[in-house]
N, C-alpha and C positions, 0 to 999 in steps of 0.2 A: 547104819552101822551093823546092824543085826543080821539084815541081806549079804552084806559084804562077809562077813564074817562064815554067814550060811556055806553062800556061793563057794566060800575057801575049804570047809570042810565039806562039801561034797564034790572037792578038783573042780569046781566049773573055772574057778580063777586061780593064778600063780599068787607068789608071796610078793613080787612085785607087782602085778597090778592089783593087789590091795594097799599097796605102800603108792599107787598112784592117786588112785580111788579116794584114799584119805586125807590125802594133799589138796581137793578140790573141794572138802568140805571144812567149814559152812561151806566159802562160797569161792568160783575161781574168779579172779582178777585177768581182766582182759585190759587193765589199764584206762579203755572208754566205757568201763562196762564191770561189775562185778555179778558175776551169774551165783544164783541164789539156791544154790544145788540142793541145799536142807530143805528147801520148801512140800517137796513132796511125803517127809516127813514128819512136818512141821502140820504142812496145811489140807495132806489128800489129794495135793493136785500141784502138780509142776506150777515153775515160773511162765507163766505168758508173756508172747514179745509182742509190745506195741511198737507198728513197723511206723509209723508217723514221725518226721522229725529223723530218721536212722536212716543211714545209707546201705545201699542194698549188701555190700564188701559188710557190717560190722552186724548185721542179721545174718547172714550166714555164718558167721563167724559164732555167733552165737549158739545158736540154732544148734551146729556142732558139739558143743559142749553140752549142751542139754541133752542130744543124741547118745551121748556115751555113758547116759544115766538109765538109758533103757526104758524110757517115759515118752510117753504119749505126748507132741506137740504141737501148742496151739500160736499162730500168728495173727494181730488182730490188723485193722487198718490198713492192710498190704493194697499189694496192684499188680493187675497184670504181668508187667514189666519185670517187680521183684519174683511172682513166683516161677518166672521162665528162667532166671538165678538160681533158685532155690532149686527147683525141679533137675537143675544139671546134677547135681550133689547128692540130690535125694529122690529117686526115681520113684517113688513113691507119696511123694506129696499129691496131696490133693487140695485146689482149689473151687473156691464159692466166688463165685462172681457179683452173687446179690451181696452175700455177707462179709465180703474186703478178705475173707479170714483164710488162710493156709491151715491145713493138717498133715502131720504127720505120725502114721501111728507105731508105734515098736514094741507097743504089749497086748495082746491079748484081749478080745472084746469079751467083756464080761456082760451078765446077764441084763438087761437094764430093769431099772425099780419105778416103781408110783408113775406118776404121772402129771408132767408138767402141761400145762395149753398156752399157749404163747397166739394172742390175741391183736390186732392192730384196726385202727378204725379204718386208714385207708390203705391201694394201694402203695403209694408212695414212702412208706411206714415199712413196706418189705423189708428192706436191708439192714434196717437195724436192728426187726425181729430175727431174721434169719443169721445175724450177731450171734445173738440172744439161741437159738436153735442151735446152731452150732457145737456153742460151751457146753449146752446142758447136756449134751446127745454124748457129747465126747466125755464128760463125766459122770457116764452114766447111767442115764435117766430115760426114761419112755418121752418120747418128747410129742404134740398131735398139735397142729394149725389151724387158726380159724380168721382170716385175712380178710379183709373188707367190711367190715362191720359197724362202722362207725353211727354219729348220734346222725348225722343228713338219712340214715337210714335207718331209723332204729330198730323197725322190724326185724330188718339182717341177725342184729343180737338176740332177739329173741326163738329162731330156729336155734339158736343151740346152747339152750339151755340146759339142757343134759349132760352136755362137754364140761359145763361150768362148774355141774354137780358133781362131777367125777372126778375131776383134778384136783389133786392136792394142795397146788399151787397154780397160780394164772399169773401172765405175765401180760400187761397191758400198752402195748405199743401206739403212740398217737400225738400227732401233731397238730398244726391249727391251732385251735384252744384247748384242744387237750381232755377234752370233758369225760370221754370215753371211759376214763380209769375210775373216776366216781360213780358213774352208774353201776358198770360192772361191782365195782365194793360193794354198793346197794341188793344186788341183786344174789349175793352169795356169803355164803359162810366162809369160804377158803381166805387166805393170805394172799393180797395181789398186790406186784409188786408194779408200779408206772414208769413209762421212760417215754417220757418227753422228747421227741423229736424237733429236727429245724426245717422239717417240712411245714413252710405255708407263706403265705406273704408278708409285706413288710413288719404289721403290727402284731406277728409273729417273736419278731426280734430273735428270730434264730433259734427257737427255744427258750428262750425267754417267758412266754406268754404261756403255755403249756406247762411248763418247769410250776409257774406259780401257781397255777389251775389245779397244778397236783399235789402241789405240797398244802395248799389250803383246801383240801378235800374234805368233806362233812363226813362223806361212808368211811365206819371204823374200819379197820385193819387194810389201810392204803399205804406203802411207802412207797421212795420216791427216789430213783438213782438218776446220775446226770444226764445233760443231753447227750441223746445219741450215743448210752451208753448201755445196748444191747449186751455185749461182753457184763459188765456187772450184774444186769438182770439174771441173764443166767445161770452165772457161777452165784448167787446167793438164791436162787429158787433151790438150785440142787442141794445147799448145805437146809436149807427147810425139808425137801423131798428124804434128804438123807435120815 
């Protein structure tokens, strides 16, 4: 409201498109869909679209409305397919191929702060961290990688214990059994948060077997977001880093 109101005393907006402007807040009604337009100043950080389940016509449709907030957009779960949709509309998108995720930006890269490490035992573990890499980077944040390190090698983690010591926050990526995220707790003072991937074989169970590996971790200061849910890592490392 404050912005709007700015924008009107300094001409950037008419008296009608502030009488548009506050018709959409809280939230605009799409009918399939009520977009959650206060959330950026609510929460710091736009509505997220998770494109899973949504048809490519009701993400852009979206997507739209968010665009006319003048806010930086994040898409999670996407595909190819949707962002060659996307990308007609908004010449500007930019897609991740590891991380599912579409961006669009419309404000102003600001400076980034602290420093997050976004960690994974194996390769296989990429794309949920690079999720996870995406949200922080885009809100934000210094983001730095340290990919393959898992416990079959444990030495790997121990080159970069320096990285450990320097980050504010670690985010720890890891499928299998998952173990990866307790050592690293072990090993550091910082706040590390785990994310359970469905990378591994049967008795895996999709994440399943990791999920509990992490939620029943002995090292203090370990949480624990859902499977394969890089996107959450993220966006709560940066409300820590903030």
């Amino acid at each position: 409201m404050k912005k709007i109101l700015e924008d009107f005393k300094k001409g950037k907006i008419s008296i009608n498109e502030v009488q548009k402007r506050l018709e959409t807040l809280p939230y605009k009604d799409l009918g399939f869909a009520k977009i959650d337009t206060h959330r950026p100043i609510r929460k710091g950080f736009p509505e997220t679209v998770y494109c899973k389940g949504k048809t490519t016509s009701q993400i852009i449709k979206i997507i739209k409305i968010l665009s006319k907030e003048d806010q930086n957009i994040l898409a999670t779960k996407a595909n190819k397919k949707i962002f060659n949709s996307v990308k007609k509309d908004f010449p500007n998108a930019i897609f991740n191929e590891y991380a599912k995720t579409i961006v669009i930006k419309n404000k102003n890269d600001v400076k980034p702060k602290g420093k997050i490490l976004v960690v994974t035992a194996g390769t296989s573990d990429i794309p949920i961290a690079e999720e996870a890499v995406v949200t922080a980077e885009l809100m934000g944040n210094n983001v730095e990688k340290a990919y393959d390190v898992g416990v079959a090698g444990i030495h790997r983690l121990f080159d970069i214990k320096d990285k450990l010591s320097e980050a504010n926050v670690i985010i720890v990526v890891a499928g299998m059994e998952g173990a990866l995220a307790s050592i690293v707790g072990g090993l550091t003072s910082k706040p590390v948060i785990a994310v359970p991937t469905s990378v591994g074989y049967g008795a895996n169970f999709k994440g399943i077997a990791p999920l509990l590996t992490m939620m029943n971790s002995c090292a203090e200061g370990v949480v624990v977001v859902n499977i394969d849910n890089g996107f959450g890592a993220g966006y709560f490392a940066s409300l820590i880093n903030r």
